[in-house]
C-alpha positions as CSV (number, residue, x, y, z in Angstrom):
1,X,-1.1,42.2,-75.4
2,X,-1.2,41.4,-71.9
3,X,1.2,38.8,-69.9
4,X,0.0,37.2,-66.9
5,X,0.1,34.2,-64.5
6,X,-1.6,31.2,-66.3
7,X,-4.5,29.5,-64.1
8,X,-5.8,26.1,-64.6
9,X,-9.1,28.1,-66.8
10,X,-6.1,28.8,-69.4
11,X,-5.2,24.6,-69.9
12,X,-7.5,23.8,-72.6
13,X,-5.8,26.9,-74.8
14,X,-2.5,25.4,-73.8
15,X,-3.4,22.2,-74.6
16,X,-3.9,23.6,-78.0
17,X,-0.8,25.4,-78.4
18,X,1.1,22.7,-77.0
19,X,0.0,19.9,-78.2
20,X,0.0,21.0,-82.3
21,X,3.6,21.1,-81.4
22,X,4.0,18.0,-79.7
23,X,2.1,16.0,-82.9
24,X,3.7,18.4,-85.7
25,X,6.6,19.9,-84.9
26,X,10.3,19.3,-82.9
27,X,9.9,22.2,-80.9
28,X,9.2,20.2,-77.8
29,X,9.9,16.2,-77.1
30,X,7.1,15.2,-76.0
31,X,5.6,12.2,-78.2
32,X,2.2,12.4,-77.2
33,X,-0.3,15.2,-76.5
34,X,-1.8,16.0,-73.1
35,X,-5.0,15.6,-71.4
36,X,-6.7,19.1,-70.6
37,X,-6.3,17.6,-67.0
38,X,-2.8,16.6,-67.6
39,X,-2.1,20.5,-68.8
40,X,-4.0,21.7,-65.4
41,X,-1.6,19.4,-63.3
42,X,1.8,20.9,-65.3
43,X,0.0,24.7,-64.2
44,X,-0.4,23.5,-60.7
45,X,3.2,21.8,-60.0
46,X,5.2,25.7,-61.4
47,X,3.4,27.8,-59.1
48,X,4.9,29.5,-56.3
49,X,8.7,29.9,-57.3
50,X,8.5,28.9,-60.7
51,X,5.9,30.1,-63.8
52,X,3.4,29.8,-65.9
53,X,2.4,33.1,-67.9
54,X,0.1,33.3,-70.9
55,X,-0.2,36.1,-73.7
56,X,-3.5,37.4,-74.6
57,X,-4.7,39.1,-77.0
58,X,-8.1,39.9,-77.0
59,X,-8.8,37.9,-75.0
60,X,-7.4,35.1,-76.1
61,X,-5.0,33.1,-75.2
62,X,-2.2,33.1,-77.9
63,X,1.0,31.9,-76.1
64,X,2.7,30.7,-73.0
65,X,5.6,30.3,-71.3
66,X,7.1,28.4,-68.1
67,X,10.1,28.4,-66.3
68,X,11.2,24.8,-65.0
69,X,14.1,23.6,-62.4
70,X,17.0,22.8,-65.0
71,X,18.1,19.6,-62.8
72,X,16.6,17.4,-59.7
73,X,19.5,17.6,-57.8
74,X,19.2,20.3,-55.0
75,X,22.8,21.5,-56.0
76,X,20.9,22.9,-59.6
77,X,18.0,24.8,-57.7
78,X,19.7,28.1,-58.7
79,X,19.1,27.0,-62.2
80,X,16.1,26.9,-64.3
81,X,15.3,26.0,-67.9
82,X,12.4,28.1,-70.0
83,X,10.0,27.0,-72.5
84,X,8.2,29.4,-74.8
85,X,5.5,28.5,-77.3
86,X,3.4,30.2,-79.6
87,X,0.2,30.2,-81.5
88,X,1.8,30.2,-84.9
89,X,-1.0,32.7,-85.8
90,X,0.8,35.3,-83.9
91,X,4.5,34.2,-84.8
92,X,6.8,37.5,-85.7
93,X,4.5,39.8,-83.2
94,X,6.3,40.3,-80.4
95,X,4.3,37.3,-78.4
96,X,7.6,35.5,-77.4
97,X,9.8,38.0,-76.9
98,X,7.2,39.5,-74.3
99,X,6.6,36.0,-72.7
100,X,10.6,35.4,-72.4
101,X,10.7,39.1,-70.9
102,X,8.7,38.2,-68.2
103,X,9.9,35.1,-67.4
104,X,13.2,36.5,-67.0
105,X,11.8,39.3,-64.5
106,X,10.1,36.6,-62.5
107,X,13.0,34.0,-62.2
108,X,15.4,36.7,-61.2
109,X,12.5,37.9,-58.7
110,X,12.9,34.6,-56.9
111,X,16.3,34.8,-56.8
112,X,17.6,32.4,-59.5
113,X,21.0,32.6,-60.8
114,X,21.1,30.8,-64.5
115,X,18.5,30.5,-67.0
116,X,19.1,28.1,-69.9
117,X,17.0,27.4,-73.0
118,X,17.0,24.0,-74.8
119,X,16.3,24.5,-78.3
120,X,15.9,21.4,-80.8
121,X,17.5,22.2,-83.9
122,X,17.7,23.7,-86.3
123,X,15.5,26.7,-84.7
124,X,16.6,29.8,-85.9
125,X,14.0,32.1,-84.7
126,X,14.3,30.6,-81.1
127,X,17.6,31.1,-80.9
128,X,17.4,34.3,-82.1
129,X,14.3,35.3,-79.8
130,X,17.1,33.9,-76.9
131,X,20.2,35.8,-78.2
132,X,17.9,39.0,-78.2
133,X,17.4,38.9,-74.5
134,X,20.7,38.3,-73.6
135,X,21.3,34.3,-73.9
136,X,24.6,33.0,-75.3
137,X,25.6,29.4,-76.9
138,X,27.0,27.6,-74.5
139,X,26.8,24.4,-77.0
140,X,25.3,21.5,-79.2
141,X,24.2,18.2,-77.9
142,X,24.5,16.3,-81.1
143,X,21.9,13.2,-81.4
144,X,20.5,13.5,-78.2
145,X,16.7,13.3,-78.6
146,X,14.4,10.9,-81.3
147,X,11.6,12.6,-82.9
148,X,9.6,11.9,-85.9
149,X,11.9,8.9,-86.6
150,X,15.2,11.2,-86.9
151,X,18.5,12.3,-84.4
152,X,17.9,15.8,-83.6
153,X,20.7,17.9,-81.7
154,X,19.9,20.2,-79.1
155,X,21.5,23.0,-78.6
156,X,22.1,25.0,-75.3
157,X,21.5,29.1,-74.3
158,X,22.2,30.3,-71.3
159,X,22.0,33.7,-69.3
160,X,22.8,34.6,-65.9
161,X,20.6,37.1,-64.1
């Protein structure tokens, strides 16, 4: 497997990662899928101090993950949020773990402080993937996000690097 930087040639396999998830699952929010073009613009707006990174495996793409400022508000630019999402072909290989390895080494090589994760439970295997590299519950936000006509609670990881 090899982890690297994520170009705009890698949105189309995004978009098909991503957006199975977005129409079938809870693990991201989004309602509705994005455009190839859409996915090249999300690439373009993390580079320089944050990330995009792909996994490949022959290849082929077969994960990503991105590391995105946790708030707006310039008081929060210590402070990122990641996102990891795999080709559920390659679930229980290693994929995320690598990809949340290496976004860990890059936002502490730009000098962040916190990382959190926000995972939309229940999620077991994502919290777990977290608590492997060193993220611990800081809590659950109960009912904060509609998906799929149903509450969901989010619950909250954080590490400091």
């Amino acid at each position: 497997m090899e982890i690297r930087p994520a170009t705009a040639a890698d949105a189309e396999a995004l978009c098909r990662i991503y957006n199975r998830e977005v129409t079938e699952t809870t693990s991201t929010l989004d309602l509705v899928p994005r455009s190839v073009h859409e996915q090249r613009e999300w690439i373009k707006d993390r580079s320089g101090g944050l990330a995009v990174v792909v996994a490949e495996i022959d290849d082929a793409v077969v994960g990503f993950g991105s590391i995105s400022f946790y708030r707006n508000r310039p008081g929060y630019r210590t402070s990122v949020e990641d996102s990891v999402y795999v080709h559920r072909e390659h679930h229980g290989k290693g994929v995320g773990s690598g990809l949340l390895g290496e976004l860990l080494d890059v936002a502490g090589s730009h000098g962040f402080h916190a990382i959190f994760a926000r995972i939309v439970g229940p999620q077991p295997a994502s919290v777990a993937l977290h608590e492997r590299h060193g993220f611990t519950p800081v809590g659950t936000e109960r009912e904060v996000a509609r998906k799929f006509g149903r509450w969901h609670d989010v619950a909250v990881l954080q590490r400091l690097l």
